[in-house]
C-alpha positions as CSV (number, residue, x, y, z in Angstrom):
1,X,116.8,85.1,108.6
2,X,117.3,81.6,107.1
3,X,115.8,81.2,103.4
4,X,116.4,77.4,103.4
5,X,116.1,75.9,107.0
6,X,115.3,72.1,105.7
7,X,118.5,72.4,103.6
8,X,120.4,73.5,106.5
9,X,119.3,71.3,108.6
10,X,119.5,68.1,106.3
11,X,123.1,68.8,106.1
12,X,123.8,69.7,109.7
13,X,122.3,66.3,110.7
14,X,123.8,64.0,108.0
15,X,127.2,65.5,108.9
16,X,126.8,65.4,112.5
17,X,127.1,61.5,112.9
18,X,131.2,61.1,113.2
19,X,131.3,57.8,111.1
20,X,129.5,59.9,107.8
21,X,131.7,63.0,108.7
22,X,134.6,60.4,108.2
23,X,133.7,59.2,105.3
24,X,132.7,62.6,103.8
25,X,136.2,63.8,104.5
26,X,137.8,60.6,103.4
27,X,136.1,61.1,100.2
28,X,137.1,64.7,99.9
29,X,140.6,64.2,100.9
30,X,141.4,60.8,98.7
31,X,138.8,61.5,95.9
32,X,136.7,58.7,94.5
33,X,136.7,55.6,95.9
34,X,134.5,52.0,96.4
35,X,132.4,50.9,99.1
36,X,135.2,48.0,99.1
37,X,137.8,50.9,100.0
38,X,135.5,52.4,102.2
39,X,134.7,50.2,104.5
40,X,138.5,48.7,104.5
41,X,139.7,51.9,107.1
42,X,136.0,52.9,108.4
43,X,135.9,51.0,111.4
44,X,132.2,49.7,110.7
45,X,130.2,47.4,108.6
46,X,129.7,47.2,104.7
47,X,126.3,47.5,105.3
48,X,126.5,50.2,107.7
49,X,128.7,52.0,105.6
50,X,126.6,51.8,102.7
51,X,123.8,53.0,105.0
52,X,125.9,56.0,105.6
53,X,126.8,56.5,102.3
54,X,123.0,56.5,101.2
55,X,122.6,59.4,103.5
56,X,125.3,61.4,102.4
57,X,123.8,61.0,98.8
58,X,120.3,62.1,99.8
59,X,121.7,65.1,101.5
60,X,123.4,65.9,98.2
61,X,127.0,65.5,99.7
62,X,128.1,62.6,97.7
63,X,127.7,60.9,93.8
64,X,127.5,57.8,92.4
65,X,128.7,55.6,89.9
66,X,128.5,52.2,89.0
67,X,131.2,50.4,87.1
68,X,130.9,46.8,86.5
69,X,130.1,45.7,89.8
70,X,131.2,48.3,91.8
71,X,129.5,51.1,93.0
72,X,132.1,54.1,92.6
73,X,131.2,57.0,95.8
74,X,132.6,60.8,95.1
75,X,132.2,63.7,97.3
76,X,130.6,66.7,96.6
77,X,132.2,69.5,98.6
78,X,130.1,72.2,96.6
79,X,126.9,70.7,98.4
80,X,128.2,72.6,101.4
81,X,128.3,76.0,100.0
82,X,124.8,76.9,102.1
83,X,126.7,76.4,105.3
84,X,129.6,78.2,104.3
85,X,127.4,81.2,103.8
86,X,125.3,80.3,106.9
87,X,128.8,80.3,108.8
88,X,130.0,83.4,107.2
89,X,126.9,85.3,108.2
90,X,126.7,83.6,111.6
91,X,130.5,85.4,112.1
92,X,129.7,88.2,110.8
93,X,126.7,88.8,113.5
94,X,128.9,87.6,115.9
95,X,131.7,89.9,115.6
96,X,129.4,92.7,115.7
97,X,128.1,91.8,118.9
98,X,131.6,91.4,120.3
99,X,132.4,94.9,119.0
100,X,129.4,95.9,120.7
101,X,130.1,94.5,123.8
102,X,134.1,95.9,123.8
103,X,132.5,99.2,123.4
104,X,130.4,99.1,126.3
105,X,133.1,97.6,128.1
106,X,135.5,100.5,127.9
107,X,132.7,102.9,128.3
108,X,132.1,101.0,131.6
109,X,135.8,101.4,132.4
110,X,136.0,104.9,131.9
């Protein structure tokens, strides 16, 4: 059913961890921003953040950019377009069997 499992998984687990998913929305909400910024409002480490942001970059979810000194972190929210359309067929399979089950529900009734 699944034509790309590793992808799938790769981005289930590297979102799973609540400091990454925080920092994934962060970067998606505020756009751009240093590991500096980052680490200011993430309630861990710089190295644990840059840890976490290493992650996200393997997993395709975040880019790069170095300025100067700085390393510049951007989300990628288009990475997440495979589990949009794994969602959107997972719903879809699961409304049928809802539908399924209402109909033999009322048949039961009558």
């Amino acid at each position: 059913m699944d034509s790309m499992p590793e992808l799938h998984d790769a981005l289930f687990k590297t979102l799973a961890d609540p400091t990454r998913r925080g920092l994934f929305e962060r970067l998606c909400r505020d756009g751009e921003q240093t590991v500096a910024a980052l680490t200011a409002r993430a309630g861990v480490s710089q190295p644990a953040v840059s840890k976490h942001l290493a992650v996200l970059k393997r997993a395709g979810l975040v880019r790069d950019r170095r300025e100067g000194r700085e390393t510049h972190y951007g989300a990628r929210p288009g990475a997440l377009a495979p589990l949009v359309d794994w969602t959107g067929r997972m719903t879809g399979f699961w409304e049928s069997r809802f539908d399924d089950l209402e109909d033999l529900l009322k048949r039961m009734d009558q």
